[in-house]
C-alpha positions as CSV (number, residue, x, y, z in Angstrom):
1,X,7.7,-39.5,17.6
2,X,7.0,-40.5,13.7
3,X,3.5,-41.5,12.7
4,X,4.2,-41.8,9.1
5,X,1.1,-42.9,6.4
6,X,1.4,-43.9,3.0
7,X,3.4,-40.7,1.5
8,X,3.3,-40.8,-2.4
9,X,6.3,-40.2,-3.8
10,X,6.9,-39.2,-7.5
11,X,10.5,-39.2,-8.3
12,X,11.6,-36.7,-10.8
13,X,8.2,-35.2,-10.8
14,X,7.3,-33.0,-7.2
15,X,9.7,-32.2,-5.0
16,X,9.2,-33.1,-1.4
17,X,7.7,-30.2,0.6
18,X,8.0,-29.8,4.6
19,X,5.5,-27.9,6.9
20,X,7.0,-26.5,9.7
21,X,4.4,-26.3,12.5
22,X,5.9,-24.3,15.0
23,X,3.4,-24.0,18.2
24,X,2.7,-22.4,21.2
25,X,0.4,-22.2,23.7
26,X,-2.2,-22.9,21.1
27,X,-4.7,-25.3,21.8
28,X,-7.7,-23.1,20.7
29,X,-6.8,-23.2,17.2
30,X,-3.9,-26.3,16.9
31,X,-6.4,-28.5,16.0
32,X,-7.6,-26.1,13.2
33,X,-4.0,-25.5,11.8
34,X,-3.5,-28.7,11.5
35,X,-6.3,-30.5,10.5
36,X,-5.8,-27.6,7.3
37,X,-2.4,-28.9,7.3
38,X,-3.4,-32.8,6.5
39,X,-5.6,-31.8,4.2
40,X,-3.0,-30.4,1.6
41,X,-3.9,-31.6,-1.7
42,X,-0.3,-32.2,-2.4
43,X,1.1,-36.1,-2.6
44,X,4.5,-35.8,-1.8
45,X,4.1,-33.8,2.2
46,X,5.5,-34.3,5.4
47,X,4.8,-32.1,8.6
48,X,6.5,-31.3,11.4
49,X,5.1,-30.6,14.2
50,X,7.5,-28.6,16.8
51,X,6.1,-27.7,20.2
52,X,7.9,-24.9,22.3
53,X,7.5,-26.1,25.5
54,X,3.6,-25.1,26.0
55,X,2.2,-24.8,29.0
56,X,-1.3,-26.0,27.7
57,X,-2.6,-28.9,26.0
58,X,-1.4,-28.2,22.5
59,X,0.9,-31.0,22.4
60,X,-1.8,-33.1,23.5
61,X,-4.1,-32.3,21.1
62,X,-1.6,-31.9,18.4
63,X,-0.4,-35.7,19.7
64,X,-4.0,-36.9,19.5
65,X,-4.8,-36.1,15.8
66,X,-1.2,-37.5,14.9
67,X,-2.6,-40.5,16.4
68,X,-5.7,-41.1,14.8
69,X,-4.7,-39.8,11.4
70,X,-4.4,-42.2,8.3
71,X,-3.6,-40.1,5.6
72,X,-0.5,-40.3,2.9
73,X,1.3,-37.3,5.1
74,X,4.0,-38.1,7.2
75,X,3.9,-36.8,10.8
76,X,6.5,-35.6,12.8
77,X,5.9,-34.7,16.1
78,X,8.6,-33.0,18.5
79,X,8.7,-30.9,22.0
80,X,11.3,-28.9,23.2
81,X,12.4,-29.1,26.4
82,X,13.4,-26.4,27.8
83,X,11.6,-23.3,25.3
84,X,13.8,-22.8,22.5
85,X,11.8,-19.1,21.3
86,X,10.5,-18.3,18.2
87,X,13.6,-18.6,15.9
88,X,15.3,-21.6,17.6
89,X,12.3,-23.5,17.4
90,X,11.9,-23.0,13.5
91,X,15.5,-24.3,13.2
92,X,14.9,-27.1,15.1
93,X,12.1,-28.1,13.2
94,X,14.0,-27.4,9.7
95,X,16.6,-29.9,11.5
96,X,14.0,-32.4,11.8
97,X,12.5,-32.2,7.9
98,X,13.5,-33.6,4.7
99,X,12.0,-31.6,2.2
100,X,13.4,-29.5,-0.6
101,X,10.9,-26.9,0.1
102,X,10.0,-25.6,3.3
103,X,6.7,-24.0,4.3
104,X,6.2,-21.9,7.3
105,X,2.9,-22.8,9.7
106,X,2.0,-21.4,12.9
107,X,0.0,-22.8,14.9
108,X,-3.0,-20.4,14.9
109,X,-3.4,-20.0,10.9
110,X,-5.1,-22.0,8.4
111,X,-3.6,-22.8,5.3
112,X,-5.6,-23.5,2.5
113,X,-6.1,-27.3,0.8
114,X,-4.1,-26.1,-2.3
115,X,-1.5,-24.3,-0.6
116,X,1.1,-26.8,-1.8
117,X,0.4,-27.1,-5.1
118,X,-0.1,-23.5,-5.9
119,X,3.9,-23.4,-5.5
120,X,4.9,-26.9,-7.1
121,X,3.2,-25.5,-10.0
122,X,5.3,-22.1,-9.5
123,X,8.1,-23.8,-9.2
124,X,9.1,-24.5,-12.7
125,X,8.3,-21.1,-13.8
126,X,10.3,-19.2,-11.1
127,X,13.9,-21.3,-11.7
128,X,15.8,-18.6,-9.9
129,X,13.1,-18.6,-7.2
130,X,14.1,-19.6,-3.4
131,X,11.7,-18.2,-1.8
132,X,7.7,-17.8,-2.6
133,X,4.9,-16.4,-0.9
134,X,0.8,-15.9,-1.3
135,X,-1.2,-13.6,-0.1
136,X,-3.2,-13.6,2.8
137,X,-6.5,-12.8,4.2
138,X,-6.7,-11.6,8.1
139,X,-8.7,-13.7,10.3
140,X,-9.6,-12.6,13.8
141,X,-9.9,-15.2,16.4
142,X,-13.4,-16.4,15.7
143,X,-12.3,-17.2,12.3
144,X,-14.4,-13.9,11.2
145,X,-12.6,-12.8,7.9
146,X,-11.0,-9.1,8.7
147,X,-9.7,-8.0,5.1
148,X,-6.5,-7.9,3.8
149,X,-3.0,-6.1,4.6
150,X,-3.3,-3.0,2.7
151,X,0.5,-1.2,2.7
152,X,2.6,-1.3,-0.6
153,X,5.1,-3.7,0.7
154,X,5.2,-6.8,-2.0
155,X,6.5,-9.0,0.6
156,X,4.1,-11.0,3.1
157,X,4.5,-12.2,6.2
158,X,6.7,-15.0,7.3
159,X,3.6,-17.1,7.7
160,X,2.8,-17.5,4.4
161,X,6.2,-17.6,2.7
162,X,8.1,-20.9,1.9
163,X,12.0,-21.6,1.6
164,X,13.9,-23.3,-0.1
165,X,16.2,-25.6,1.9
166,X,19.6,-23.9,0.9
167,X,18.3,-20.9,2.4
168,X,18.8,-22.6,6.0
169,X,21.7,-25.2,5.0
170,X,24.0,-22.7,3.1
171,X,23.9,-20.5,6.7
172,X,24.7,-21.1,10.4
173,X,21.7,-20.9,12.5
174,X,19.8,-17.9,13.7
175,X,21.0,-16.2,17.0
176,X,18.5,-16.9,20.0
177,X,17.9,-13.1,20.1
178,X,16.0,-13.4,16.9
179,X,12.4,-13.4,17.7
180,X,11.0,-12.6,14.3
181,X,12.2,-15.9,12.0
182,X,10.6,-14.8,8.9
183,X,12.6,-10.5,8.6
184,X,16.4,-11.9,9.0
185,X,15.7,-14.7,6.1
186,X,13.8,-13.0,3.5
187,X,17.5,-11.2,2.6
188,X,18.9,-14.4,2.0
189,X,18.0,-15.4,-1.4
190,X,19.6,-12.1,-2.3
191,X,23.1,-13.5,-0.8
192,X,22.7,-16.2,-3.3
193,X,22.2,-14.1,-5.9
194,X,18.3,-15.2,-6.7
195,X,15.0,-14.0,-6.1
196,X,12.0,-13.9,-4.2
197,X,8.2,-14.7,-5.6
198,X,5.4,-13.2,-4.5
199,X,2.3,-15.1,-6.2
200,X,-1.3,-13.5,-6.4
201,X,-3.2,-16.3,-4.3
202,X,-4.7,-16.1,-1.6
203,X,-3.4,-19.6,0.1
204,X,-3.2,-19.1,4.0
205,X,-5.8,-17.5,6.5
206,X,-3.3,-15.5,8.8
207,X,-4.7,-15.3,12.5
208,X,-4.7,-12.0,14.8
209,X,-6.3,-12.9,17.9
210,X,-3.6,-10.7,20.9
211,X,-1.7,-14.1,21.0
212,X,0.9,-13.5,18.5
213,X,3.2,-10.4,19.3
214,X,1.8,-8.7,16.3
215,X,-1.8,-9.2,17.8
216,X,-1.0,-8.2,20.7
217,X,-4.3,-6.2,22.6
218,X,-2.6,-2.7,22.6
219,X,-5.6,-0.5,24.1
220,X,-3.5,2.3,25.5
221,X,-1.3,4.7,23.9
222,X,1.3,4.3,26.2
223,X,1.2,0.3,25.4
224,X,1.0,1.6,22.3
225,X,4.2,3.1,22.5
226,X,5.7,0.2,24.5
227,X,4.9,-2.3,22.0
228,X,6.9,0.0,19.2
229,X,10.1,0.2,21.3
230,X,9.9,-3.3,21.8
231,X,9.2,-4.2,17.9
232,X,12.2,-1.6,17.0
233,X,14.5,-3.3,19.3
234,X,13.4,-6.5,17.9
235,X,13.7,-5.6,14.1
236,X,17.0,-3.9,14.9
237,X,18.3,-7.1,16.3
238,X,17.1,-9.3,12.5
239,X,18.8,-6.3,10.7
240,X,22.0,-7.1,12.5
241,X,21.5,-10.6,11.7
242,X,21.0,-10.2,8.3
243,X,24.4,-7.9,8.2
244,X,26.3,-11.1,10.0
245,X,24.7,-13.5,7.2
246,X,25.7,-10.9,4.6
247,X,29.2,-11.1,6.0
248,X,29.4,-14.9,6.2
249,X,28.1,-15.3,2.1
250,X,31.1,-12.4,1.0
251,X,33.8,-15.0,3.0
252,X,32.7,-18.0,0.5
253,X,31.3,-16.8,-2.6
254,X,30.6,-13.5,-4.8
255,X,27.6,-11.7,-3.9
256,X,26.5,-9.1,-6.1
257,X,25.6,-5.6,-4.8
258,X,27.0,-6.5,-1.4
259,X,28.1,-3.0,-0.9
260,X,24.8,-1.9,-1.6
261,X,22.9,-4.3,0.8
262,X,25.2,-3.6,3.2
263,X,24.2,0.4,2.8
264,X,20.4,-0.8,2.8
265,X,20.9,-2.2,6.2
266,X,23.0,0.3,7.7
267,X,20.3,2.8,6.7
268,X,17.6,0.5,8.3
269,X,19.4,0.8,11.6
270,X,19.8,4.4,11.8
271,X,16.4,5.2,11.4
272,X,14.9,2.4,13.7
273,X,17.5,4.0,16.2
274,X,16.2,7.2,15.8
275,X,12.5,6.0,15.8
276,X,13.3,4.1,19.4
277,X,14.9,7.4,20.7
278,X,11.5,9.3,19.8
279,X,9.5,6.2,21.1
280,X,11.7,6.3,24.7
281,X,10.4,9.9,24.9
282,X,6.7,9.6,24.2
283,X,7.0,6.6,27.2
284,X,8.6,8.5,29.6
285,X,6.1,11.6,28.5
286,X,3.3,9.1,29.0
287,X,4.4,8.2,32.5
288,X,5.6,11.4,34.1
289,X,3.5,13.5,36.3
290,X,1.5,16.2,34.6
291,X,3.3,19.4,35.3
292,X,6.8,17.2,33.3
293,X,3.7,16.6,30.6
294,X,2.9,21.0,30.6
295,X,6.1,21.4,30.2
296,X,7.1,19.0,27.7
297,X,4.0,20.3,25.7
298,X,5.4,23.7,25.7
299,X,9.5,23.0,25.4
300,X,10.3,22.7,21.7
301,X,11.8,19.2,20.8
302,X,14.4,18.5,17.6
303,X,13.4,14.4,18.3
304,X,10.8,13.2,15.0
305,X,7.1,12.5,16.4
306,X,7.8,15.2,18.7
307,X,8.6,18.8,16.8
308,X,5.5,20.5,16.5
309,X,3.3,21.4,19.3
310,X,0.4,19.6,18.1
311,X,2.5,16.3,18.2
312,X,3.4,16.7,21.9
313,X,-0.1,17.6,22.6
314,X,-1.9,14.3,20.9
315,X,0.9,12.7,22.7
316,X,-0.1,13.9,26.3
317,X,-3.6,13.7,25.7
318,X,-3.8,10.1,24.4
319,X,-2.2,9.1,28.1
320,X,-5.3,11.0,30.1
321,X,-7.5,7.9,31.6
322,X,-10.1,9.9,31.5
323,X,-10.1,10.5,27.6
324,X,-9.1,6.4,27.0
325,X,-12.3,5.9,28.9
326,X,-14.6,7.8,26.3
327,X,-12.6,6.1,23.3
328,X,-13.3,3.2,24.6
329,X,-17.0,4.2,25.1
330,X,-17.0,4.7,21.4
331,X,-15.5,1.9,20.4
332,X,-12.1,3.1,19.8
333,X,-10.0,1.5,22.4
334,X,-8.6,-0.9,20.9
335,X,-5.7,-1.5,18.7
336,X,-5.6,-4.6,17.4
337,X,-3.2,-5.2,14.5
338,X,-0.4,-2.2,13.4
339,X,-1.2,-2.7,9.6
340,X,-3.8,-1.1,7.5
341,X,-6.5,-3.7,6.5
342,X,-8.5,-3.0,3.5
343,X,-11.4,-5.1,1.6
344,X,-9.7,-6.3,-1.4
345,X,-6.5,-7.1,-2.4
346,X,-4.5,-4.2,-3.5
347,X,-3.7,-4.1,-7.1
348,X,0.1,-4.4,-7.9
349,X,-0.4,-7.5,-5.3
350,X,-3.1,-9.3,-8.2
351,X,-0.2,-10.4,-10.2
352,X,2.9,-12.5,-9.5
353,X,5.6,-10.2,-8.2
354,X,9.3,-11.0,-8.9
355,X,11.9,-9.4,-6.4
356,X,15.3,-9.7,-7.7
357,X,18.3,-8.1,-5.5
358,X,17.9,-4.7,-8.4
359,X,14.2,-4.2,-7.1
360,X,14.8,-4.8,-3.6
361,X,17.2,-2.4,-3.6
362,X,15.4,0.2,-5.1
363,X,12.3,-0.1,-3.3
364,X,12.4,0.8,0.3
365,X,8.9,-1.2,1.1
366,X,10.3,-4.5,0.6
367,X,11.0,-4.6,4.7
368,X,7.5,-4.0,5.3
369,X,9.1,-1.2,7.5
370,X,7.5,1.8,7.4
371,X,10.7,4.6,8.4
372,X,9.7,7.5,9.9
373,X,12.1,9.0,7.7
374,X,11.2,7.5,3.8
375,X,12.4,11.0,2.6
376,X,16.4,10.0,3.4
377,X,16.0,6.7,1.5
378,X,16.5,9.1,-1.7
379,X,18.6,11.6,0.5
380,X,21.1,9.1,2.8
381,X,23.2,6.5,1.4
382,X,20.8,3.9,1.6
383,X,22.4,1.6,-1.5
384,X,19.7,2.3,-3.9
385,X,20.7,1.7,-7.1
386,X,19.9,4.8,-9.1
387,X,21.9,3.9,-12.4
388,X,23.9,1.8,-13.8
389,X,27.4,4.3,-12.9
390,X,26.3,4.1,-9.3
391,X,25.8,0.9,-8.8
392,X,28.5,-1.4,-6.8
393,X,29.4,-4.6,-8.6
């Protein structure tokens, strides 16, 4: 379906922009998302709307305000049929656009009127730019403001990032086993041998309600634990991605420091490998009976999380039901979002940031992933670039 309005186009002056609103299950907040969507203060928009199959009435609703909007954006509605996941449903919806510039929306977040046009006018300064992002404030899902993401990474999250189109039409498509669209992208620009932007405004309202898998309502340790096996095995599976698009740029053009990138990843991978061997064993700790718990307590262990005796203590005791009970009394029960949320905006993130493939790779936070090991990104091979003599052409 195509509801299109009267789109302003200025030749020669903005470039078309594309909103991909990928949705699911989200009729509490659809309407929000994109009613924040048509209001975009930016003339030349389209938006595509693609549904993953939900089993509610967001298509519906999403149908309904298509319907009775008169705006200059262009709608484009779509449902899949059958549920495509996360990643195949972005691709589809980047099939289905025509911008130059493609902006990431969920269906649970609010983008701000101005979104837009805070990166047309970056545009033009950023000429080696394909991807930019904001910065974001944490909603819950009441819409009651819950801070900001407060670790050192410079990047954001997918949400509030926007590609260029090259970085989808220069590549084949992600693999269905990708369930985090934004992590096996962001590398990309650096296979083209440009940058990433990271602008100081806050343009997008980024929902955590327990709907989204990073939202998810962990109030157990042991879910706890469950939820990081499952995000390892996840992230491990973009990392391998990333290595295949990697391999598929060196086949057609010169990509610079793709020795080094190539060592970045493989270091990735064998700490998130370790991580989910330590994570395995904290599980089956968490589930055994308690004399396997006594004498896992008292066994020493060579496995990170588990070497000293206090760690295998806090890891036994967090499983007790009887001790989740009185945390939850106390209003600790709950673990709501993985990522440390402070009240303002940390500082190096109040002025644009430019991410070339030299910073990426000497900066270990650009993943956002936090290794249990950040010690062997100096020690390991991990491609940093730590002078010009070491560095791999």
């Amino acid at each position: 379906m195509d509801t299109t309005g009267a789109a302003v186009n200025l030749p020669g002056v903005t470039p078309r922009f594309s909103f991909l609103m990928i949705t699911y299950n989200q009729e509490k907040y659809i309407a929000d998302a994109l009613n924040s969507a048509l209001a975009q203060d930016y003339p030349d928009l389209e938006i595509v709307i693609s549904d993953d199959c939900s089993k509610d009435r967001t298509f519906e609703i999403a149908t309904e305000i298509a319907k009775n909007y008169h705006g200059p954006h262009k709608i484009i509605l779509n449902r899949n049929e059958p549920n495509l996941g996360i990643g195949g449903n972005f691709y589809k919806a980047y099939t289905l656009s025509s911008g130059e510039w493609l902006f990431m929306a969920a269906g649970d977040d609010i983008s701000l009127p101005e979104r837009c046009r805070v990166v047309a006018e970056a545009i033009p300064k950023y000429p080696d730019a394909l991807v930019f992002g904001t910065n974001i404030k944490i909603i819950d899902g009441d819409s009651v403001p819950r801070g900001y993401i407060g670790i050192p990474s410079p990047l954001q999250p997918g949400a509030a990032l926007v590609w260029h189109r090259s970085i989808f039409s220069l590549f084949p498509a992600l693999t269905p086993d990708n369930k985090m669209e934004d992590f096996p992208l962001m590398t990309r620009p650096f296979f083209l041998n440009k940058q990433l932007v990271m602008l100081p405004k806050v343009a997008l309202h980024y929902r955590i309600d327990g709907h989204s898998f990073t939202g998810i309502n962990r109030n157990t340790a042991l879910k706890v634990m469950q939820y990081k096996v499952a995000l390892t095995d996840m992230t491990m599976t973009c990392v391998e991605q990333r290595l295949r698009d990697l391999d598929y740029a060196e086949q057609r053009w010169r990509v610079k420091y793709a020795d080094n990138l190539r060592a970045r990843f493989a270091w990735m991978l064998r700490g998130m490998r370790r991580e989910k061997v330590s994570y395995e064993k904290a599980v089956q700790i968490m589930e055994a009976p308690y004399w396997q718990r006594i004498l896992y307590v008292l066994r020493p262990s060579s496995l990170v999380f588990h070497r000293s005796v206090f760690s295998r203590l806090r890891t036994v005791l967090s499983s007790v039901p009887l001790l989740i009970a009185l945390k939850r009394l106390w209003g600790q029960g709950e673990i709501r979002y993985m990522r440390t949320l402070v009240d303002e905006i940390l500082p190096e993130k109040r002025e644009a940031i430019v991410i070339s493939t030299e910073f990426y790779l000497n900066d270990p936070n650009c993943d956002w992933y936090a290794s249990a090991f950040p010690e062997s990104f100096y020690q390991e091979d991990s491609g940093r670039l730590s002078g010009p003599e070491q560095q791999r052409p």
